[in-house]
ROMIZA-748491 format. One record per residue (C-alpha): residue number from 1; z, x, y; residue in one letter. Coordinates in steps of 0.5 Angstrom, whole numbers. Each point is the difference from the previous one (the first is absolute). Example, Ala and Ser with C-alpha at 12.3 -4.5 7.8 and 13.67 -1.06 7.14 Angstrom:
BEGIN
<r k="1" pz="16" px="25" py="-9" r="a"/>
<r k="2" pz="-2" px="2" py="7" r="s"/>
END
This chain:
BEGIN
<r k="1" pz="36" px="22" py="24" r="x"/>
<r k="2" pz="-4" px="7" py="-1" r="x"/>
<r k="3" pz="5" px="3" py="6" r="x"/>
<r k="4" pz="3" px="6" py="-3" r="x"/>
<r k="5" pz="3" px="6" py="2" r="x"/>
<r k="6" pz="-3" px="6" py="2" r="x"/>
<r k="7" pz="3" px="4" py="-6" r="x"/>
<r k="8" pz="-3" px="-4" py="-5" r="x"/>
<r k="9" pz="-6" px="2" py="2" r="x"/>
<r k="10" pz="-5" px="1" py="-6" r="x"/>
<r k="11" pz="-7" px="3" py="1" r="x"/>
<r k="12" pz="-5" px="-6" py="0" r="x"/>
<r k="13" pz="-7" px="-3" py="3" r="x"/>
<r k="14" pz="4" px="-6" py="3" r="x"/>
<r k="15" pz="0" px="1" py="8" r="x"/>
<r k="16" pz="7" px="2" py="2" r="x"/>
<r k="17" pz="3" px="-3" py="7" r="x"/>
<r k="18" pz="6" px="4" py="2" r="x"/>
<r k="19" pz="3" px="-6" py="4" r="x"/>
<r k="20" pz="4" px="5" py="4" r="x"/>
<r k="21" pz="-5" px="4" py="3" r="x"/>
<r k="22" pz="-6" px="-2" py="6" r="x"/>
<r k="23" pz="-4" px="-4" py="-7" r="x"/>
<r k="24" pz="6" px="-4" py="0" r="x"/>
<r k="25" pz="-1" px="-4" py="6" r="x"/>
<r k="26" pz="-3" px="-8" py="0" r="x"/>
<r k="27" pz="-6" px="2" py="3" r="x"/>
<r k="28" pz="-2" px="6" py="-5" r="x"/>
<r k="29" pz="1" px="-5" py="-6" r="x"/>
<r k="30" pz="-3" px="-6" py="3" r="x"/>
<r k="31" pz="-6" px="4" py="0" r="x"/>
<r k="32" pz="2" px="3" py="-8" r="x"/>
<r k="33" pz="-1" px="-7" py="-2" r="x"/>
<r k="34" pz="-7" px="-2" py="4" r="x"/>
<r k="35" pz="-3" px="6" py="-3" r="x"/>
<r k="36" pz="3" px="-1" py="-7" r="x"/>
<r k="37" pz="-3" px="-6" py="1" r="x"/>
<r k="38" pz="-6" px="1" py="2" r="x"/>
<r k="39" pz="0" px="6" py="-6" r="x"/>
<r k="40" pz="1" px="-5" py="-5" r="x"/>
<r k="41" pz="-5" px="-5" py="2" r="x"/>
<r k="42" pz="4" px="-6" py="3" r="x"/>
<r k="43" pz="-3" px="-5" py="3" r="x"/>
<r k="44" pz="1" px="-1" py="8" r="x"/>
<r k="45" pz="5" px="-6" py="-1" r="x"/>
<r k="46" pz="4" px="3" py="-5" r="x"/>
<r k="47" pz="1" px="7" py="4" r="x"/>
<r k="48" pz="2" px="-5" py="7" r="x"/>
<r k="49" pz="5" px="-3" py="-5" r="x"/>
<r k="50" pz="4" px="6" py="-3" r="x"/>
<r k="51" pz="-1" px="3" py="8" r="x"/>
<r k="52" pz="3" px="-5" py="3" r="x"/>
<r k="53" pz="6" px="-2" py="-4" r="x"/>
<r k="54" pz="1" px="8" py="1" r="x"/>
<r k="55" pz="0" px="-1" py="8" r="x"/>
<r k="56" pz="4" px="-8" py="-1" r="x"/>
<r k="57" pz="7" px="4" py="-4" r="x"/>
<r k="58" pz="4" px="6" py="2" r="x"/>
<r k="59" pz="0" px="7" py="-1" r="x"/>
<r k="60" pz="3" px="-2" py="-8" r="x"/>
<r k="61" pz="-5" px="-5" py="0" r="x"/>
<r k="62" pz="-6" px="4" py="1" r="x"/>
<r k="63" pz="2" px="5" py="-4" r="x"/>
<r k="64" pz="1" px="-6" py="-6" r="x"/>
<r k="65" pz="-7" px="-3" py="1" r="x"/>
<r k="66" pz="-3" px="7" py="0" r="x"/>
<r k="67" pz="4" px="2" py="-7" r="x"/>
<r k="68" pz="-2" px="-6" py="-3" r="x"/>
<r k="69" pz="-7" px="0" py="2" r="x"/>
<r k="70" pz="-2" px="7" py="-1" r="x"/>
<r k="71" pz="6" px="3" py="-5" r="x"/>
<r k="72" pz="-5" px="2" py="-5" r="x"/>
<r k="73" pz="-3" px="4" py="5" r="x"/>
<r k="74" pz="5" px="4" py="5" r="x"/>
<r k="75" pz="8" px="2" py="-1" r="x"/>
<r k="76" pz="4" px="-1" py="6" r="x"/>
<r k="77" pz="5" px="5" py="0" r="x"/>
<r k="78" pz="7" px="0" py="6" r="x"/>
END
């Protein structure tokens, strides 16, 4: 999982979400994930998906769906 610690933090192009501040909350990264999707080209089907496995699981589980659809891309620092 790409969660890390924030004095880990190296200097990159990813997005980075410091899961501790107000970017942290379900809705903010539910949201991150809606735009990435679109950013990426993702069809309607598969963005509905990714979002509503994120809103069926927990906080934990959300966090999961959103690393390992779009880790590549953004860093999710506690």
């Amino acid at each position: 999982m790409a969660i890390r610690c924030r004095s880990e933090k190296p200097n990159n192009d990813k997005i980075e979400v410091d899961l501790s501040g107000p970017n942290g909350n379900a809705f903010v990264l539910l949201k991150l994930a809606g735009n990435l999707c679109n950013r990426l080209g993702y069809d309607q089907d598969r963005k509905e998906r990714i979002l509503d496995e994120m809103r069926l699981t927990d906080y934990e589980g959300l966090l999961y769906t959103l690393d390992r659809e779009f880790g590549d891309y953004i860093i999710l620092w506690r």
